[in-house]
PQR file of N, CA, C, O and H, with PARSE charges and radii, in Angstrom:
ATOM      1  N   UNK A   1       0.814  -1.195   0.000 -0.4000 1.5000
ATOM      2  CA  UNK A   1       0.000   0.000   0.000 -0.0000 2.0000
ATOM      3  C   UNK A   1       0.855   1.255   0.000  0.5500 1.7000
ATOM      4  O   UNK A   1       0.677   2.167  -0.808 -0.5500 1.4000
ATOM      5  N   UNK A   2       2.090   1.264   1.243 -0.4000 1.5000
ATOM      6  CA  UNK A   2       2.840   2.565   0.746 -0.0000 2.0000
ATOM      7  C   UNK A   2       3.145   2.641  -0.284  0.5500 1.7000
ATOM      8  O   UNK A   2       2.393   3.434  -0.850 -0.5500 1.4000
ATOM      9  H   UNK A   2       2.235   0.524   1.899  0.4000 1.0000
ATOM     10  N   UNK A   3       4.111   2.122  -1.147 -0.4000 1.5000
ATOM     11  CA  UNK A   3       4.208   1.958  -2.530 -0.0000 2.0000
ATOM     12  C   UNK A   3       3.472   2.655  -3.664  0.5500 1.7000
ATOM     13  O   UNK A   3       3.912   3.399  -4.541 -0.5500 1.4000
ATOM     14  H   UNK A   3       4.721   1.478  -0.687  0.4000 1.0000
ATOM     15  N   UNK A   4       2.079   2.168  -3.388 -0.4000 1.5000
ATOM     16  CA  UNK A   4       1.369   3.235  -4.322 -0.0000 2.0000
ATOM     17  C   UNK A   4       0.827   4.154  -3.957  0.5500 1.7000
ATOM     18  O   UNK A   4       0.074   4.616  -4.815 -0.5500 1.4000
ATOM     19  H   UNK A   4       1.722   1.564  -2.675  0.4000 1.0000
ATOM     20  N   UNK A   5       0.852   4.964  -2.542 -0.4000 1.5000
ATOM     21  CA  UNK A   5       0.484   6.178  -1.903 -0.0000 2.0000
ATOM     22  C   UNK A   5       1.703   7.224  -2.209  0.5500 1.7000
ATOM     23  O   UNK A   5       1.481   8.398  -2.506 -0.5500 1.4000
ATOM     24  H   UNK A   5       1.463   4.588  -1.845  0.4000 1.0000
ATOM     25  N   UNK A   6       3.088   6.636  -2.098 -0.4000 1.5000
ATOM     26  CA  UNK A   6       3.356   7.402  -2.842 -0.0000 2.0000
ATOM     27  C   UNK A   6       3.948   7.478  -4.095  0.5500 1.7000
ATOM     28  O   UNK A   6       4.728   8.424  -4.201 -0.5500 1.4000
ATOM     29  H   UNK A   6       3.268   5.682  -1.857  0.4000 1.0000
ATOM     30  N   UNK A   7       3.819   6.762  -5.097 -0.4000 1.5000
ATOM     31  CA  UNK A   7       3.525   6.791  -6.277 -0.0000 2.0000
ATOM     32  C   UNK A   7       2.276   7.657  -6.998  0.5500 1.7000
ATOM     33  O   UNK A   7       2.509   8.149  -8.102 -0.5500 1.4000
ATOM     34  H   UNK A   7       3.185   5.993  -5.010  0.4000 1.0000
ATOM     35  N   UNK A   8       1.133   7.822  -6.472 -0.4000 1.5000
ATOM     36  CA  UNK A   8      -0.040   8.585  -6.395 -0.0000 2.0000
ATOM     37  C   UNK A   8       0.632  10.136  -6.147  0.5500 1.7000
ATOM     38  O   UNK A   8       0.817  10.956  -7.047 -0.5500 1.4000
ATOM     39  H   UNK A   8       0.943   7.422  -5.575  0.4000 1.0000
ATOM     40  N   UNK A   9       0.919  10.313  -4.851 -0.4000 1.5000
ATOM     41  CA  UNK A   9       2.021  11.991  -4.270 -0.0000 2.0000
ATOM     42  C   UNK A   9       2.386  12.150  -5.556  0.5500 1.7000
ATOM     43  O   UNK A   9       1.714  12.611  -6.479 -0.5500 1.4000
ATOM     44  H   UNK A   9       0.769   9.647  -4.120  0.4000 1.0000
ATOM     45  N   UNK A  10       3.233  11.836  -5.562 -0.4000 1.5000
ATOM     46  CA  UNK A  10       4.269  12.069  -6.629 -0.0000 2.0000
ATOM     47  C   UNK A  10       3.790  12.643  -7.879  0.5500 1.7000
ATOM     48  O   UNK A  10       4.315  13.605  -8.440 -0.5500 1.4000
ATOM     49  H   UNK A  10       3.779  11.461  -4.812  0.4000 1.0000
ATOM     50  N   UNK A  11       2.727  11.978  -8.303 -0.4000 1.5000
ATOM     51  CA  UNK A  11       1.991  12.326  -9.277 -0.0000 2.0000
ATOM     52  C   UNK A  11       1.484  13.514  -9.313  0.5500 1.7000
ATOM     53  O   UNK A  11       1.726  14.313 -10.218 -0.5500 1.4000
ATOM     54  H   UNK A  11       2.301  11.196  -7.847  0.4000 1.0000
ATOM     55  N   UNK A  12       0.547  13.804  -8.092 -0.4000 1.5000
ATOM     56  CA  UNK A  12      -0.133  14.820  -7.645 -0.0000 2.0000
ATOM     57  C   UNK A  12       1.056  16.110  -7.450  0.5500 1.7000
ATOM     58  O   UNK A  12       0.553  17.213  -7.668 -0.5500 1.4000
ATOM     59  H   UNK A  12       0.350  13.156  -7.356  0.4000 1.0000
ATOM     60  N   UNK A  13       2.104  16.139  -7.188 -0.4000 1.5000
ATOM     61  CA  UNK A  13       2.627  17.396  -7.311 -0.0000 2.0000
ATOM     62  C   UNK A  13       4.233  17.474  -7.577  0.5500 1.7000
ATOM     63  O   UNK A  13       5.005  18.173  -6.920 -0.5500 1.4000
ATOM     64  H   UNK A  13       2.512  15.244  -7.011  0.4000 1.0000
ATOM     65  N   UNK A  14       4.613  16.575  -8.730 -0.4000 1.5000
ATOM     66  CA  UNK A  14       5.818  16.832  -9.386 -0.0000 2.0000
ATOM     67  C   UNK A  14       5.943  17.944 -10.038  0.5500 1.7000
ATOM     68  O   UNK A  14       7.027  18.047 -10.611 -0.5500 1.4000
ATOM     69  H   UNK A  14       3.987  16.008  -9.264  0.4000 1.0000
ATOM     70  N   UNK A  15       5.211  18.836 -10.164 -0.4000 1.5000
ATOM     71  CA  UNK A  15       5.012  19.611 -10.959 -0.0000 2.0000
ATOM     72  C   UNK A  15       5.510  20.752  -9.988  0.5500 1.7000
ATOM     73  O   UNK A  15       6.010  21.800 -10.396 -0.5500 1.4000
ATOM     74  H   UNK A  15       4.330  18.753  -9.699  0.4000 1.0000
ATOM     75  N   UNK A  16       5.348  20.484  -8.871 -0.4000 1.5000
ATOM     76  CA  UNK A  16       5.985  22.005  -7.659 -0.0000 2.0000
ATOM     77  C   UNK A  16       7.565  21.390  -7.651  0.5500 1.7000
ATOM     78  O   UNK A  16       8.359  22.281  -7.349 -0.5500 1.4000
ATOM     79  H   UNK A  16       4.941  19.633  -8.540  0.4000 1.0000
ATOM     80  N   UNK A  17       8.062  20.389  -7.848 -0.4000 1.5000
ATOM     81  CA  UNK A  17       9.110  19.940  -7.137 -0.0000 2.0000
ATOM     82  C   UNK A  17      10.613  20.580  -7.552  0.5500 1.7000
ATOM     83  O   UNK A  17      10.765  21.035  -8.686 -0.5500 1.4000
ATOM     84  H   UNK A  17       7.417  19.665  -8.094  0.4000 1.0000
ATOM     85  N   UNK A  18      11.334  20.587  -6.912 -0.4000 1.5000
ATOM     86  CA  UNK A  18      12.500  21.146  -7.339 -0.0000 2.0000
ATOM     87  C   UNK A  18      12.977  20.166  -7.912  0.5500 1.7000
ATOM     88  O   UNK A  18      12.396  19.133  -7.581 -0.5500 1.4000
ATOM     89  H   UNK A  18      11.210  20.217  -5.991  0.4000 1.0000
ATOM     90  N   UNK A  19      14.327  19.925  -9.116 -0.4000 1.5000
ATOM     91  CA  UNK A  19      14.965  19.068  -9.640 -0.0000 2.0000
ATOM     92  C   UNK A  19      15.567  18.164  -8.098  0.5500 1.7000
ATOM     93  O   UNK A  19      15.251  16.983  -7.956 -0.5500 1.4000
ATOM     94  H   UNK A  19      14.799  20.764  -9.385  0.4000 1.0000
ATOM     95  N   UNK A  20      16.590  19.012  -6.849 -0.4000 1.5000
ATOM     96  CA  UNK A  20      16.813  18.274  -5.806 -0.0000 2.0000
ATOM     97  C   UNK A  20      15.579  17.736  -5.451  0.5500 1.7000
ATOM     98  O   UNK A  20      15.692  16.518  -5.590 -0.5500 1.4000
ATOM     99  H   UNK A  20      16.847  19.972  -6.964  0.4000 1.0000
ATOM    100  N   UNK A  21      14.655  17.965  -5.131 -0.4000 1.5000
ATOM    101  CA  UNK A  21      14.027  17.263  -4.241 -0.0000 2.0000
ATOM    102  C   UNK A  21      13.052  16.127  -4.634  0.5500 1.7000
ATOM    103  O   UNK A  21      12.551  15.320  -3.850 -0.5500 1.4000
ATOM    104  H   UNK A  21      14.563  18.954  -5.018  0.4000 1.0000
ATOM    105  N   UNK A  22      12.825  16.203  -6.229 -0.4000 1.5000
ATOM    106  CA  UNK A  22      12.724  14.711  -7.402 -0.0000 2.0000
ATOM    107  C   UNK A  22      13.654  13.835  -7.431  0.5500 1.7000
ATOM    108  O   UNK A  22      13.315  12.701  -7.769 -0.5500 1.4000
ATOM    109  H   UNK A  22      13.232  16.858  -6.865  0.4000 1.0000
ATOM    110  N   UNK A  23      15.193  14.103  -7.066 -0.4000 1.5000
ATOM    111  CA  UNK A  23      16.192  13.332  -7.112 -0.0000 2.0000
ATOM    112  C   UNK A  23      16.127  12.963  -5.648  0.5500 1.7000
ATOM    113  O   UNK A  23      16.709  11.878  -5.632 -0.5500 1.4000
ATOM    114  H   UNK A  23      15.468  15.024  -6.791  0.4000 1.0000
ATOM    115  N   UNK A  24      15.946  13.095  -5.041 -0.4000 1.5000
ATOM    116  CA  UNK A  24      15.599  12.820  -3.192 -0.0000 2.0000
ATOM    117  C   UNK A  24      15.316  12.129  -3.501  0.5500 1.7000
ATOM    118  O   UNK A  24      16.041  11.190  -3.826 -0.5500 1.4000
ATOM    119  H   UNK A  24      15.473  13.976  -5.054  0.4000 1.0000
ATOM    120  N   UNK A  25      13.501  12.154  -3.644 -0.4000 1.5000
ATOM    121  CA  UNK A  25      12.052  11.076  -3.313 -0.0000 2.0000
ATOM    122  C   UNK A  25      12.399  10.512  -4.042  0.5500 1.7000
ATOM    123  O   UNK A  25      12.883   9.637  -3.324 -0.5500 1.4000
ATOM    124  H   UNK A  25      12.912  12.918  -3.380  0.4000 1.0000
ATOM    125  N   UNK A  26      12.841   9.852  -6.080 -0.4000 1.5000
ATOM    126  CA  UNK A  26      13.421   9.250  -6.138 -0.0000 2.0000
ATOM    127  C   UNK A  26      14.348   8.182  -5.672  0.5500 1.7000
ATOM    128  O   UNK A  26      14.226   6.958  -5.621 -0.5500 1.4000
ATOM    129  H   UNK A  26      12.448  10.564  -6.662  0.4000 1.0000
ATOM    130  N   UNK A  27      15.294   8.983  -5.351 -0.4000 1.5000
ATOM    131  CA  UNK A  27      16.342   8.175  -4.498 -0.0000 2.0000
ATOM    132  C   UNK A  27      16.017   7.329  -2.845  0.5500 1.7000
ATOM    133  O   UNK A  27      16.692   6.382  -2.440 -0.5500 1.4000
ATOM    134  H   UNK A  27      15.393   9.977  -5.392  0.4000 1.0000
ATOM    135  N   UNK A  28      14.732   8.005  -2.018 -0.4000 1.5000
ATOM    136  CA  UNK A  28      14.236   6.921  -0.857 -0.0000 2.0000
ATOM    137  C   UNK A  28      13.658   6.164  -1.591  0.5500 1.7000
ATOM    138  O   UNK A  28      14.068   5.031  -1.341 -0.5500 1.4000
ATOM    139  H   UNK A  28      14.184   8.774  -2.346  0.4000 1.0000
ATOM    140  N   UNK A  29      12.909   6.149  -2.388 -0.4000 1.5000
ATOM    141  CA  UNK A  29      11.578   5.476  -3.356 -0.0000 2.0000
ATOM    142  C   UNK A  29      12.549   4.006  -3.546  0.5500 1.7000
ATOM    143  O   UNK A  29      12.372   2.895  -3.047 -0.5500 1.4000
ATOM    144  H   UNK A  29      12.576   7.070  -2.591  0.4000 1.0000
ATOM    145  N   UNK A  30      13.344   4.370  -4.231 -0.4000 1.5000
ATOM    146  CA  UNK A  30      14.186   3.367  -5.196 -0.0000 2.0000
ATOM    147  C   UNK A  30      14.747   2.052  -4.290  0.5500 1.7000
ATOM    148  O   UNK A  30      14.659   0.851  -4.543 -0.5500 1.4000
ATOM    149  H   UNK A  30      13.488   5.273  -4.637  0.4000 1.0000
ATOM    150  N   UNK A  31      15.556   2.972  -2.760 -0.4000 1.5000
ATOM    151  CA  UNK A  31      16.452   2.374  -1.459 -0.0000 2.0000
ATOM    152  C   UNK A  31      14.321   1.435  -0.761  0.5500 1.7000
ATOM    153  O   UNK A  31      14.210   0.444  -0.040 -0.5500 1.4000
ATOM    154  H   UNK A  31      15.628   3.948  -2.554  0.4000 1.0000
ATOM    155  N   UNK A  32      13.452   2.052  -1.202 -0.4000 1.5000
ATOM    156  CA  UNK A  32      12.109   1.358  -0.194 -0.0000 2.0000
ATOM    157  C   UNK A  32      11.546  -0.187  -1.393  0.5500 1.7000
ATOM    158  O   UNK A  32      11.122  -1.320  -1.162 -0.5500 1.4000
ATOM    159  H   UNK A  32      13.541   2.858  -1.788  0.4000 1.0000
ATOM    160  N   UNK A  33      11.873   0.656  -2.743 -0.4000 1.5000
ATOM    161  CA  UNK A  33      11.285  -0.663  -3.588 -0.0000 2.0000
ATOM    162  C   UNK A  33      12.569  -1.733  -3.629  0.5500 1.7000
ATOM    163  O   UNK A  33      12.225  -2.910  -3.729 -0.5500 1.4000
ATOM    164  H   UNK A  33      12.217   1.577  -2.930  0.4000 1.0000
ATOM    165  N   UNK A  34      14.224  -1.435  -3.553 -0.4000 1.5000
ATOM    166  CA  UNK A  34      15.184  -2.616  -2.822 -0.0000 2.0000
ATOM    167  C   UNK A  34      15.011  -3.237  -1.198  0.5500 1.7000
ATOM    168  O   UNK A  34      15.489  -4.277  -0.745 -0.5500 1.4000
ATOM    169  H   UNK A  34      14.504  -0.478  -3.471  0.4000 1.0000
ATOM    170  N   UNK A  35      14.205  -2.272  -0.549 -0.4000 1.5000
ATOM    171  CA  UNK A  35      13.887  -3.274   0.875 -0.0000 2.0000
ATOM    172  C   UNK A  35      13.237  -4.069   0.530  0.5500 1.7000
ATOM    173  O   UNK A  35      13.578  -5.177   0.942 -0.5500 1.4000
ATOM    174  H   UNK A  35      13.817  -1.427  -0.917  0.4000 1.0000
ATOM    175  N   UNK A  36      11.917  -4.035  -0.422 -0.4000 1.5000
ATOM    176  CA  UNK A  36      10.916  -4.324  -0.573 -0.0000 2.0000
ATOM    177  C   UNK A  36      11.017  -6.076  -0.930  0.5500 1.7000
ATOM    178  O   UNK A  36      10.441  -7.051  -0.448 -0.5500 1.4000
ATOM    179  H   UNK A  36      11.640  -3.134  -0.757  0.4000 1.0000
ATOM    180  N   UNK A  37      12.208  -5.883  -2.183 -0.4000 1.5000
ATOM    181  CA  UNK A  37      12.887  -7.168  -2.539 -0.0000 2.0000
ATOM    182  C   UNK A  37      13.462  -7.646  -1.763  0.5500 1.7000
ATOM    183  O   UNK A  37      13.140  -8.804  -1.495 -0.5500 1.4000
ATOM    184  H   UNK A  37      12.676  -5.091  -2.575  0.4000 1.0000
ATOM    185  N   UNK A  38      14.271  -7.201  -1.220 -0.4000 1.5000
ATOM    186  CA  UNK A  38      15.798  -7.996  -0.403 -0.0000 2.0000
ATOM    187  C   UNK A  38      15.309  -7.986   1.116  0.5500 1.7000
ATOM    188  O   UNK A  38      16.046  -8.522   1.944 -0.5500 1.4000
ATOM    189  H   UNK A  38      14.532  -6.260  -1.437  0.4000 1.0000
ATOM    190  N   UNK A  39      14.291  -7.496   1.467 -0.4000 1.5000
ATOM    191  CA  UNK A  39      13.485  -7.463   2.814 -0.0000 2.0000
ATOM    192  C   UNK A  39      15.065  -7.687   3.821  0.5500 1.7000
ATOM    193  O   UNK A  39      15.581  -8.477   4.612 -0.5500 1.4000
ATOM    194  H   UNK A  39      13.693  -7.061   0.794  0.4000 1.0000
ATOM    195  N   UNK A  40      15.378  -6.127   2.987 -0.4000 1.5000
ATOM    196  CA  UNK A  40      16.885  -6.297   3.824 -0.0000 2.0000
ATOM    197  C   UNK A  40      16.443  -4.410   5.571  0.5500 1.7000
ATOM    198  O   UNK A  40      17.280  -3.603   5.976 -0.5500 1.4000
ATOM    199  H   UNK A  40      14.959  -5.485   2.345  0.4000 1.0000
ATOM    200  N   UNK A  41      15.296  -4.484   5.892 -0.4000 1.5000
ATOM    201  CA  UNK A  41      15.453  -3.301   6.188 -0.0000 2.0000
ATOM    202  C   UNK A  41      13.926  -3.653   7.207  0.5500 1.7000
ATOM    203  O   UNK A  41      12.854  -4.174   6.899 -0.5500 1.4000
ATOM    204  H   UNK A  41      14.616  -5.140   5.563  0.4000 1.0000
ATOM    205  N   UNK A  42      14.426  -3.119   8.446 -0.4000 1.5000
ATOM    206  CA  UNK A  42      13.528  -3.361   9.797 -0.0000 2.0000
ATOM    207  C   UNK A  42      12.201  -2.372   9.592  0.5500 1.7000
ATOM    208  O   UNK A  42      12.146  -1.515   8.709 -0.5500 1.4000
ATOM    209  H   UNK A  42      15.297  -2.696   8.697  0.4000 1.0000
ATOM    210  N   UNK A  43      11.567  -2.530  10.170 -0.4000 1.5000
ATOM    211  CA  UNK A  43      10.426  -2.024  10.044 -0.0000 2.0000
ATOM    212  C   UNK A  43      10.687  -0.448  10.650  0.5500 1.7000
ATOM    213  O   UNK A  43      10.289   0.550  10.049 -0.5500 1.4000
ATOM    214  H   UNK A  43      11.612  -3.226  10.887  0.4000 1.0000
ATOM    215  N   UNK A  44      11.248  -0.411  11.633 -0.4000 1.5000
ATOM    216  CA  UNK A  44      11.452   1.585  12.151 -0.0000 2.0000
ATOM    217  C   UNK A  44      12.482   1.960  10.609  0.5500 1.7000
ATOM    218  O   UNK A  44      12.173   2.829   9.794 -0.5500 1.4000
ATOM    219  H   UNK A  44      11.572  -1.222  12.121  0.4000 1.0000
ATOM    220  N   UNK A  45      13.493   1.228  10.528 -0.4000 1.5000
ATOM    221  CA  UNK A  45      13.888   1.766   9.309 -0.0000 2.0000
ATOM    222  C   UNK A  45      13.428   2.293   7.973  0.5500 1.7000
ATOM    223  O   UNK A  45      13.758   3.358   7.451 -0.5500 1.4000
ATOM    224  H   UNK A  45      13.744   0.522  11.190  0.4000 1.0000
ATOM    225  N   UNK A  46      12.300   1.019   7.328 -0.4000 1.5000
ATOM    226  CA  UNK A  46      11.338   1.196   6.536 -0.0000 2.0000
ATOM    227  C   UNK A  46      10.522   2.678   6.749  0.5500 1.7000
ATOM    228  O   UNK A  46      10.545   3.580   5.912 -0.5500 1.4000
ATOM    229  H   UNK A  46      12.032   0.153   7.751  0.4000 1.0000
ATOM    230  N   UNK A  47      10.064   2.716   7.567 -0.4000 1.5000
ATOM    231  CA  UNK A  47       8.776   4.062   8.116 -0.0000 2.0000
ATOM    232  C   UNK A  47      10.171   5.237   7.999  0.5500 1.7000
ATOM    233  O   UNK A  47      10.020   6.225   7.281 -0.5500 1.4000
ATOM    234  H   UNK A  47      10.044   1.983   8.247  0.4000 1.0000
ATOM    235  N   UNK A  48      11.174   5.081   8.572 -0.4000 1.5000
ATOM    236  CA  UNK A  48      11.594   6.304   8.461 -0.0000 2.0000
ATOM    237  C   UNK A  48      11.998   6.642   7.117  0.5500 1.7000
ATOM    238  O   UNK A  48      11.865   7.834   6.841 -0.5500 1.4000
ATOM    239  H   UNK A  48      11.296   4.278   9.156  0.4000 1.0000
ATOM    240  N   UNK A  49      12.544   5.755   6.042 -0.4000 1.5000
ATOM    241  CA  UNK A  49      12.679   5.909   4.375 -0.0000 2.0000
ATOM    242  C   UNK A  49      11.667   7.012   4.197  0.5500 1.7000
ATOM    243  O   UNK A  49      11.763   8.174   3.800 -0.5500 1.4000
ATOM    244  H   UNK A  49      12.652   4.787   6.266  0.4000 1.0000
ATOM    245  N   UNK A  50      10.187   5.915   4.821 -0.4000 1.5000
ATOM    246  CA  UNK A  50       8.571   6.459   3.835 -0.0000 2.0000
ATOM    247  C   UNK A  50       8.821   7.724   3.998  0.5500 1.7000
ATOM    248  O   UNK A  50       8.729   8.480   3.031 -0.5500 1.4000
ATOM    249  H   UNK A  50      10.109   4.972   5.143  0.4000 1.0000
ATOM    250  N   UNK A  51       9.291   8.332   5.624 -0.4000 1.5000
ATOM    251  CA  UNK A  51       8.316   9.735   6.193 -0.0000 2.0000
ATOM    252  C   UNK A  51       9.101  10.468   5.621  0.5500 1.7000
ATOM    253  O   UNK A  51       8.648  11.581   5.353 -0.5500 1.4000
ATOM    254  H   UNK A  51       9.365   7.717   6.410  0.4000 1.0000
ATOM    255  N   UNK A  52      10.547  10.182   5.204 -0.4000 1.5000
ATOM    256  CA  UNK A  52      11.603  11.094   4.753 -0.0000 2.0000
ATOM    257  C   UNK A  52      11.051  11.439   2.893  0.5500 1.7000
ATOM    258  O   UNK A  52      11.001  12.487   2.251 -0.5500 1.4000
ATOM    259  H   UNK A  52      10.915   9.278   5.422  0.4000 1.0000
ATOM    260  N   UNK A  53      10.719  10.004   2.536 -0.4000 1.5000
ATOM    261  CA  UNK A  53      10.169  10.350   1.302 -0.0000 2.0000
ATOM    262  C   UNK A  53       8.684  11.578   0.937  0.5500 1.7000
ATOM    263  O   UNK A  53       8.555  12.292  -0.057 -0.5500 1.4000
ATOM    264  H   UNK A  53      10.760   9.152   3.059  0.4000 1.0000
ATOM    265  N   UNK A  54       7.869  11.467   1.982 -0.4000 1.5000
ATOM    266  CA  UNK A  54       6.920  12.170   2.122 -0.0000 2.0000
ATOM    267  C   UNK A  54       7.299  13.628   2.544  0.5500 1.7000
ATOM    268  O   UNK A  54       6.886  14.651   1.998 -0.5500 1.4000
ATOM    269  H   UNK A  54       7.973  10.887   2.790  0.4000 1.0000
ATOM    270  N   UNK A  55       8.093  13.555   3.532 -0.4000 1.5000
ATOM    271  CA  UNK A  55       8.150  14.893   3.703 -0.0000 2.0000
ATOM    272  C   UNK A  55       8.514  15.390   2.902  0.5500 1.7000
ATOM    273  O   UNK A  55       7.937  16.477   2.865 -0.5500 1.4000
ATOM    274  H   UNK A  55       8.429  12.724   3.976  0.4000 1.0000
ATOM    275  N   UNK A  56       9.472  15.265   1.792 -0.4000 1.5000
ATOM    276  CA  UNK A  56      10.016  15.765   0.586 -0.0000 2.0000
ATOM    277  C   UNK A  56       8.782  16.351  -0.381  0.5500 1.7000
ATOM    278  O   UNK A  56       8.912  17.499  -0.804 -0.5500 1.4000
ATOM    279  H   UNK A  56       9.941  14.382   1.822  0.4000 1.0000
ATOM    280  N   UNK A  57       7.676  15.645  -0.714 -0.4000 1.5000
ATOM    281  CA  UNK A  57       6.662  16.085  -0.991 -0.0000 2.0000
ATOM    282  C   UNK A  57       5.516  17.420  -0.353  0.5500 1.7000
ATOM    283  O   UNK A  57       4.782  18.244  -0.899 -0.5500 1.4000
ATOM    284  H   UNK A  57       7.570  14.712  -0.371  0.4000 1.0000
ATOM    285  N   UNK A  58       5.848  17.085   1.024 -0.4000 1.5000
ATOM    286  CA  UNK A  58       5.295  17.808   1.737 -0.0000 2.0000
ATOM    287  C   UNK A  58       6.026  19.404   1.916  0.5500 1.7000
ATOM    288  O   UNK A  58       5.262  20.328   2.195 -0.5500 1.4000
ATOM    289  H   UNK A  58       6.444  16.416   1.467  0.4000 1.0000
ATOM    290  N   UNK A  59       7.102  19.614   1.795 -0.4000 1.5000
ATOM    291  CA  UNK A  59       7.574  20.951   1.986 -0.0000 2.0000
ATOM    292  C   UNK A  59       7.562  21.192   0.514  0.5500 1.7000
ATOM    293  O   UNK A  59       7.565  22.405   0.303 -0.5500 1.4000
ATOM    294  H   UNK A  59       7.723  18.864   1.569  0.4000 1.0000
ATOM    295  N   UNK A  60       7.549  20.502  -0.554 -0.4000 1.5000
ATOM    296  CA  UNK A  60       7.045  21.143  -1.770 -0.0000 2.0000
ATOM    297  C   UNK A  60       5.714  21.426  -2.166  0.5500 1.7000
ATOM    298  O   UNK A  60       5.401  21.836  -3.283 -0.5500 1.4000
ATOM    299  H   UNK A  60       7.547  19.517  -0.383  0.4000 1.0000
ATOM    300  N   UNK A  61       5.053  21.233  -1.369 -0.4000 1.5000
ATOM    301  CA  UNK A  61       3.167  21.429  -1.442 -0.0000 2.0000
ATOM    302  C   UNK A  61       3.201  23.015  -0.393  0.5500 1.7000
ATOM    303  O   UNK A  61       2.667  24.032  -0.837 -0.5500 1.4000
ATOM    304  H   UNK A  61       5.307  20.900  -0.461  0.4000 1.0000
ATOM    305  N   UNK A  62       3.806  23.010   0.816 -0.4000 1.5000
ATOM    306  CA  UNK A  62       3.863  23.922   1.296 -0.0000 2.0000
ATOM    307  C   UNK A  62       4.213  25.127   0.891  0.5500 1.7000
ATOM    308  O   UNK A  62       3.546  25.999   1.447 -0.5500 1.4000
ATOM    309  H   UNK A  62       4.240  22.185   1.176  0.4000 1.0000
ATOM    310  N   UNK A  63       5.138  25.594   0.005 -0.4000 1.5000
ATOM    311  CA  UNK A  63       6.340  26.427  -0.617 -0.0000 2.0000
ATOM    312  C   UNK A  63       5.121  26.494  -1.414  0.5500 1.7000
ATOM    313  O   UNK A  63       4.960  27.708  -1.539 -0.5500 1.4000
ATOM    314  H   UNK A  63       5.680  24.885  -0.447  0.4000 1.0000
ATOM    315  N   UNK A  64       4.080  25.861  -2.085 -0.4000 1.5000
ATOM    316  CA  UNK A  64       3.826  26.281  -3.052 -0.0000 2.0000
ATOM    317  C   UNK A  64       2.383  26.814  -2.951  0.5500 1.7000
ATOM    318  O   UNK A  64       1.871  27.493  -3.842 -0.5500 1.4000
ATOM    319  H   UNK A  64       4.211  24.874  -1.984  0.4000 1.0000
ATOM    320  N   UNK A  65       1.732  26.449  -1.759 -0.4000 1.5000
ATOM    321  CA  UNK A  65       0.834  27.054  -0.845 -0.0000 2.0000
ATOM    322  C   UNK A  65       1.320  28.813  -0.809  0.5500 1.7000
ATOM    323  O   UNK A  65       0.868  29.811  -1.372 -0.5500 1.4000
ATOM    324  H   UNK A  65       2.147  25.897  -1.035  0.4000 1.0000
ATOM    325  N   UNK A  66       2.618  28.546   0.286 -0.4000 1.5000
ATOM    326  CA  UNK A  66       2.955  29.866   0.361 -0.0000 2.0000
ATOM    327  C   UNK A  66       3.254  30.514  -0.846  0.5500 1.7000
ATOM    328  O   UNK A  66       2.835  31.648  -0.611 -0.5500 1.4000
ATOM    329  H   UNK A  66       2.985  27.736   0.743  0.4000 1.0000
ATOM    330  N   UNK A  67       3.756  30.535  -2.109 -0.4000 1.5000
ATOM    331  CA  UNK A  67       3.591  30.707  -2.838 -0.0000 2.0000
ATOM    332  C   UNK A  67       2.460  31.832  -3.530  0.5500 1.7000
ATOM    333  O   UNK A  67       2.465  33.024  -3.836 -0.5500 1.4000
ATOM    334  H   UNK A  67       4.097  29.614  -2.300  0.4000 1.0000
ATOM    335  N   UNK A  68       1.554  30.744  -3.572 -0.4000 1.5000
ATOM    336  CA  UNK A  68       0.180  31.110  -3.826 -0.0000 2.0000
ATOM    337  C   UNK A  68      -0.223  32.246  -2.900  0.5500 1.7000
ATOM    338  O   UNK A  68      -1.138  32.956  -3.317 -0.5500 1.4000
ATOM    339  H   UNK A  68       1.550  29.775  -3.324  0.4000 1.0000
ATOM    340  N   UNK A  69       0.367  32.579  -1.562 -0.4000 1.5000
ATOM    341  CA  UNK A  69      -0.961  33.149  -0.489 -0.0000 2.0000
ATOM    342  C   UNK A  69      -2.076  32.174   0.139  0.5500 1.7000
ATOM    343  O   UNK A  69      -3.201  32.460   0.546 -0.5500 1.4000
ATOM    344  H   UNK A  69       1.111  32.003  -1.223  0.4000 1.0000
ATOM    345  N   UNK A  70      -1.339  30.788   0.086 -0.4000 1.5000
ATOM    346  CA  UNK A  70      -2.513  30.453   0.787 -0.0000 2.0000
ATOM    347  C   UNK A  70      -2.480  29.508   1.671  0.5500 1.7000
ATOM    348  O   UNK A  70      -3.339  28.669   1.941 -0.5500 1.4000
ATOM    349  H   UNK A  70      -0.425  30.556  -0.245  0.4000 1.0000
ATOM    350  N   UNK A  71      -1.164  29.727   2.232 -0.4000 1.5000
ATOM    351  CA  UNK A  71      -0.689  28.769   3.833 -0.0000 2.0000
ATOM    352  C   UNK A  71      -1.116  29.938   4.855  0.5500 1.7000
ATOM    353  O   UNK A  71      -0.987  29.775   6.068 -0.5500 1.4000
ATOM    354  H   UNK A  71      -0.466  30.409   2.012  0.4000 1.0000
TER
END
């Protein structure tokens, strides 16, 4: 289910993202779909990948709120 929640994000606002911060979420995305296989990675580890991947999304939704005027 994480997997495609944020695959979905991603979708929803690549379009605010900075080139760094596509190469980020990318880059946890990539290190969460090799746990995924090699079920080489503990579960607090896993969650912290996700939240790091999300937040990356999340301060680019914000910025672009503020942006707008409307945070």
């Amino acid at each position: 289910m994480e997997k495609t929640v944020l695959r979905r994000d991603i979708h929803m606002v690549k379009e605010f993202l900075t080139l760094e911060e596509m190469a980020t979420f990318f880059q946890i995305r990539a290190r969460l779909l090799q746990a995924d296989l090699n079920r080489d990675l503990s579960g607090y580890e896993y969650k912290r990948l996700y939240d790091r991947a999300s937040k990356v999304l999340l301060v680019a939704v914000e910025r672009e709120l503020a942006r707008k005027g409307l945070a």
